[in-house]
C-alpha positions as CSV (number, residue, x, y, z in Angstrom):
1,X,37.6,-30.5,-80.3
2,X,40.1,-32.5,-78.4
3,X,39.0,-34.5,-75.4
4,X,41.3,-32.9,-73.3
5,X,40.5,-29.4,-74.3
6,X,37.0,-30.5,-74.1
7,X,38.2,-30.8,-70.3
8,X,39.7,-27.8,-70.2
9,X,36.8,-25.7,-71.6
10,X,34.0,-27.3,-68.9
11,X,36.9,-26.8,-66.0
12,X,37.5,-23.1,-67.1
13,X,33.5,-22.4,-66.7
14,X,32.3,-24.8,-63.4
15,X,35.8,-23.9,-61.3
16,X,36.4,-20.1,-59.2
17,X,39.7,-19.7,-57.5
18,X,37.9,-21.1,-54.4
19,X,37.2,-24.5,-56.3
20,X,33.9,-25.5,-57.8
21,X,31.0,-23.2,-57.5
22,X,28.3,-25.6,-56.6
23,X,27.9,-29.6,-56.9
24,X,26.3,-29.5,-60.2
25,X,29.5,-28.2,-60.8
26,X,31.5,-31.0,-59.9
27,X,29.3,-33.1,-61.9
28,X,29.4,-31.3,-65.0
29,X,33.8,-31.5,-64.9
30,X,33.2,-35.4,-63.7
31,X,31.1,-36.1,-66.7
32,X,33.5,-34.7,-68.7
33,X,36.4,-36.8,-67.3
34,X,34.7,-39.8,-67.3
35,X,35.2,-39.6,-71.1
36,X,38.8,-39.1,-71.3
37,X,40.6,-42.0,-72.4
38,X,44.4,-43.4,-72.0
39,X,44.5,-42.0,-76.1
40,X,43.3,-38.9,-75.2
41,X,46.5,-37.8,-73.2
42,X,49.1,-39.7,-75.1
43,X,49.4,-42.9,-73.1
44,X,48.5,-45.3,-75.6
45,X,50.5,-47.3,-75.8
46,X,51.6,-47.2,-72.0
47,X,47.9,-48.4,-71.5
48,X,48.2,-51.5,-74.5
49,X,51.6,-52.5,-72.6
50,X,50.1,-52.9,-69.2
51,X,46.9,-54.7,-70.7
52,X,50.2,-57.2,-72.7
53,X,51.3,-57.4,-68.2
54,X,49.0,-58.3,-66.9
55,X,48.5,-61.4,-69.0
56,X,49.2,-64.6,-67.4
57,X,52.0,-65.6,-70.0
58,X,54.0,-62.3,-69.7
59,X,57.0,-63.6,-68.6
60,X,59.3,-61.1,-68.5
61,X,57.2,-57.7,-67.1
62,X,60.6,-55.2,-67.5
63,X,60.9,-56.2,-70.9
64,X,56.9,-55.4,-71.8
65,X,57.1,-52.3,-69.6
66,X,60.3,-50.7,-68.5
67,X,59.9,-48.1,-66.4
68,X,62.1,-46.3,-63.5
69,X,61.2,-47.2,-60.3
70,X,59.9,-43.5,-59.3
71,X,56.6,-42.2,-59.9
72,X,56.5,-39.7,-62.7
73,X,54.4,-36.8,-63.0
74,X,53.3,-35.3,-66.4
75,X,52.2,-31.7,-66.2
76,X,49.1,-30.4,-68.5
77,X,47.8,-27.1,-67.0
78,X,48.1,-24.8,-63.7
79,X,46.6,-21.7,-63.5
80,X,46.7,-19.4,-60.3
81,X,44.4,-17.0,-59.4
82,X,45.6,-13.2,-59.7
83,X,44.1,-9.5,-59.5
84,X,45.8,-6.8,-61.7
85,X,45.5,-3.2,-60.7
86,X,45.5,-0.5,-63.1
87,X,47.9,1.7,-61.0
88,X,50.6,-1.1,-62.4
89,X,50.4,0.7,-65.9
90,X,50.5,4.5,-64.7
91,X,54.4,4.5,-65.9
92,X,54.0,3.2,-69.6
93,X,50.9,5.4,-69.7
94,X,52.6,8.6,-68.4
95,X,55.1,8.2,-70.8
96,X,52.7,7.8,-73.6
97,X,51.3,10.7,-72.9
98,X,54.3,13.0,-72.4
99,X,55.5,12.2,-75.6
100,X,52.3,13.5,-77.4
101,X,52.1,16.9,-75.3
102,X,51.7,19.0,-71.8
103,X,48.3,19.3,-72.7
104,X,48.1,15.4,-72.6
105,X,49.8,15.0,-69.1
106,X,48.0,17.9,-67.7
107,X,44.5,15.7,-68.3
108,X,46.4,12.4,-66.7
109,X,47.3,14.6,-63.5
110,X,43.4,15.3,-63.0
111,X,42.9,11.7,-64.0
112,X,45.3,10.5,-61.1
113,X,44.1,12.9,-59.1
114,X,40.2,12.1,-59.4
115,X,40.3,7.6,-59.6
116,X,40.7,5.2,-56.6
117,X,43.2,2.6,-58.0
118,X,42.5,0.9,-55.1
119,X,39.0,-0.5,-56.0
120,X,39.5,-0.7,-59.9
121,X,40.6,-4.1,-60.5
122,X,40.1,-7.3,-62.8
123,X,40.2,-10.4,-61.6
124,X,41.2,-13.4,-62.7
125,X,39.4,-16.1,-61.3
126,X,40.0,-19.4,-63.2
127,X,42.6,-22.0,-60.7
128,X,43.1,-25.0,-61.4
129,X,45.7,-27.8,-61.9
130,X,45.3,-30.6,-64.2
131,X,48.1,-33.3,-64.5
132,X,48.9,-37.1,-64.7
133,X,50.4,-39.6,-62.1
134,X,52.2,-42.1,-63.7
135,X,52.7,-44.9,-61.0
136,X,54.9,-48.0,-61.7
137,X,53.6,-51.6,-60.1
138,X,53.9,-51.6,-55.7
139,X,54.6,-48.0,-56.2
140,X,53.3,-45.7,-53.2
141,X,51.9,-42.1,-52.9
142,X,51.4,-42.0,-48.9
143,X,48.5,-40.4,-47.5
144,X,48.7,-36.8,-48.4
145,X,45.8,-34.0,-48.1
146,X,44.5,-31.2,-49.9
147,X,43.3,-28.3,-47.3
148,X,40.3,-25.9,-48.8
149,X,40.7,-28.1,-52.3
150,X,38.4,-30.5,-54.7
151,X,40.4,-33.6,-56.2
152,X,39.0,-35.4,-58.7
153,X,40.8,-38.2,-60.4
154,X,40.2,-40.9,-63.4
155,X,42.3,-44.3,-63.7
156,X,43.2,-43.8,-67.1
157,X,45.1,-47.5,-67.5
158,X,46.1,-50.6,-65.1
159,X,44.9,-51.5,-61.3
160,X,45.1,-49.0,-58.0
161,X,44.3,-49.5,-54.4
162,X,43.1,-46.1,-52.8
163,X,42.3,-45.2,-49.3
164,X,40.4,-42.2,-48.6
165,X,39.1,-40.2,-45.9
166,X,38.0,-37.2,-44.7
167,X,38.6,-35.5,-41.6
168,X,35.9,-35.6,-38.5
169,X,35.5,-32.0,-37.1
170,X,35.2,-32.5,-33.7
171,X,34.5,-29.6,-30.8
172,X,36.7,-31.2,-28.0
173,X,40.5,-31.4,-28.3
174,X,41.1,-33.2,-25.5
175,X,44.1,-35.6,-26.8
176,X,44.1,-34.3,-30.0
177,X,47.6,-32.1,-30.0
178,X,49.4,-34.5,-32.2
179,X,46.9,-36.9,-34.1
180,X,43.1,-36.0,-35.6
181,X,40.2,-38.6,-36.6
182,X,39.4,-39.2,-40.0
183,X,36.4,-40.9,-41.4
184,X,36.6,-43.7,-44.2
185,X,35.6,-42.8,-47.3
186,X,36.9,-45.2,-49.5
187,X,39.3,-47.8,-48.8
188,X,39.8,-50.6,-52.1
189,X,41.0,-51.6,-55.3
190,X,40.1,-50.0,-58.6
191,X,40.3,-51.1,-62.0
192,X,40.8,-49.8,-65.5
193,X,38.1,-48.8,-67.1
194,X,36.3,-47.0,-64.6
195,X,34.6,-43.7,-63.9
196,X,36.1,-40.1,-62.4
197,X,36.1,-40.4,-58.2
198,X,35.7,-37.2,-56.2
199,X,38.4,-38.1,-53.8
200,X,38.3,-37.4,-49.9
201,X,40.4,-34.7,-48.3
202,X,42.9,-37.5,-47.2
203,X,43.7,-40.0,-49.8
204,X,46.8,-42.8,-50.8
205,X,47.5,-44.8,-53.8
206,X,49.2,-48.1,-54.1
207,X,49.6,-49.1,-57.6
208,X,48.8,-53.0,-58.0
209,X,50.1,-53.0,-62.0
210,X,51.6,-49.9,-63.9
211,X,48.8,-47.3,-63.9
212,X,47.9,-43.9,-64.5
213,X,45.9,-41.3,-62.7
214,X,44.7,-38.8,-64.2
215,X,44.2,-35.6,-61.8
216,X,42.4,-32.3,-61.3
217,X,43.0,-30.1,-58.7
218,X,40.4,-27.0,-57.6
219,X,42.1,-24.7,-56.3
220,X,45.5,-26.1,-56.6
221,X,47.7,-26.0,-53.9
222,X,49.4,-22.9,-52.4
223,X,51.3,-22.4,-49.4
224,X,50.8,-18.3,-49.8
225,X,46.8,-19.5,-49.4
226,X,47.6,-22.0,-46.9
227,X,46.8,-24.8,-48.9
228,X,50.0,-26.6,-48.2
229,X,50.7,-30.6,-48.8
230,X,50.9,-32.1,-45.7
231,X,51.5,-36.2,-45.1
232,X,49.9,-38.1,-42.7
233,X,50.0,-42.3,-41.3
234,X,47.3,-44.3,-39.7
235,X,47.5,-45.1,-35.9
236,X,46.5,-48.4,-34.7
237,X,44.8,-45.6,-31.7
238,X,41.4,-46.3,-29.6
239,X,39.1,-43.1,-29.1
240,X,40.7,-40.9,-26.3
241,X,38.1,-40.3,-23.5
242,X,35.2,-41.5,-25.8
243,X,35.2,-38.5,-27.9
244,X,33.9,-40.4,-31.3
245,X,31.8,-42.8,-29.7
246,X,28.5,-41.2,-29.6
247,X,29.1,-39.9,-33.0
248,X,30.1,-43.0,-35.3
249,X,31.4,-46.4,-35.2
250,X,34.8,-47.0,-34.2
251,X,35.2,-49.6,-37.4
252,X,34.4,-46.3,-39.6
253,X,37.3,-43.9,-38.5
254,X,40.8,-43.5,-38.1
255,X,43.2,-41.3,-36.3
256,X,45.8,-39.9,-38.5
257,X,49.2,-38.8,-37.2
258,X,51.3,-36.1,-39.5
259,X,54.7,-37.0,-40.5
260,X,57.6,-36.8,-43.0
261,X,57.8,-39.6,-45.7
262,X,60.8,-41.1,-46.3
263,X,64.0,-39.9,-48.7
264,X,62.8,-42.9,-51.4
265,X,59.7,-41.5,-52.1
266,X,59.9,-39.6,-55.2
267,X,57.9,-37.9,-57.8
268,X,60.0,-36.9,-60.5
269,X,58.4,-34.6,-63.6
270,X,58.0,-36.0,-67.1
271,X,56.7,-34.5,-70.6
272,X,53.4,-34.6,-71.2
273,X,52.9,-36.0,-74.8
274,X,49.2,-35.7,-75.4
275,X,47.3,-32.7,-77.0
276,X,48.3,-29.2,-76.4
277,X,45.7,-27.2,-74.6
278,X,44.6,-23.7,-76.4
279,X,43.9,-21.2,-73.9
């Protein structure tokens, strides 16, 4: 079995629609991503350029690795959550039945008549996204979060600095209209090979070299749910009225501010070229 579909299969068991059912859960999907290699997804030989880069003696970087200067995204899976109710199929069905005989559509009118569509349903409960950042060298993905949603990531290839945080839940609001404190989760440089992370609600990427992030989202993100991708910058801001101090250390939160990025960030999709999931 492919690595990937290997992925897939432990994904499609340890994630619900509302994300992972329980922290062994999230174990079980980061074991599994831990293994995945640059190989695995059809980078290759993105992965053996950036490692010819990085070398002192590359002299010309374009030439050993061309790339645009946007961020690419390759697409694997999505899958939404959905419910199906049997009432959808009553018209193919009556007809099916009215072509055999009266006697036949006489027993669906009792049917009708007698079953609660409303409660019969099947649900499917699998949702999930699973794609791949491809990031070219200084490239940025600002701070972005991911409401009511699991993220974890792997590095497949080449160098990142990530910030991460996740937000303080605080019972006063004094202040707070227009910014909200965050606590630091992670905030450094990560390197190529590496294991999954379980990334904070909050989270940015700089790429130091070409390098690619491999991605799973749980639920992914939906603004019927009100899972919506919101962007966010740091504010150089003391705690209003004290609120944080009895709590935590200032040095160990920030106070994040929502905003729109600018029109040069872009994310443009590309084809995924590794192994194609069976579902």
């Amino acid at each position: 079995m492919a690595a990937i579909q290997k992925l897939y299969e432990v994904c499609k068991v340890s994630l619900s629609e509302k994300g992972p059912s329980s922290l062994e859960a999230v174990e079980n999907v980061r074991d599994v991503l831990d293994m995945i290699t640059p190989s695995d997804v059809g980078l290759e030989s993105d992965a053996q350029a950036v490692r010819v880069w990085r070398r002192p003696r590359a002299l010309n970087r374009k030439t050993v690795f061309p790339s645009s200067p946007a961020i690419r995204y390759r697409h694997i899976y999505e899958c939404k959550s959905f419910s199906v109710s049997p009432i959808n199929y009553l018209p193919t069905v009556m007809l099916f039945f009215i072509s055999q005989a009266l006697v036949c559509l006489l027993v669906l009118l009792c049917i009708l008549l007698m079953t609660d569509f409303e409660v019969a349903q099947c649900t499917f409960t699998l949702s999930l996204q699973i794609g791949i950042f491809c990031m070219p060298a200084s490239s940025i993905i600002p701070l972005h979060n991911h409401p009511g949603m699991t993220v974890l990531s792997k590095l497949l290839y080449g160098k990142v600095h990530v910030k991460s945080y996740d937000w303080i839940d605080i019972d006063d609001s004094r202040n707070l209209s227009k910014v909200r404190p965050a606590k630091v989760v992670r905030d450094g440089e990560i390197s190529a090979p590496c294991g999954a992370m379980v990334l904070g609600n909050i989270h940015a990427m700089k790429a130091i070299t070409p390098c690619a992030i491999l991605d799973i989202l749980s639920p992914p993100y939906s603004s019927e749910d009100g899972r919506h991708c919101s962007y966010f910058r740091r504010l150089p801001k003391s705690d209003p009225s004290g609120i944080l101090l009895d709590r935590t250390r200032e040095s160990e939160f920030v106070w994040l501010e929502e905003y729109q990025p600018s029109d040069n960030f872009v994310i443009r999709r590309d084809l995924y070229t590794g192994p194609t999931l069976n579902f």
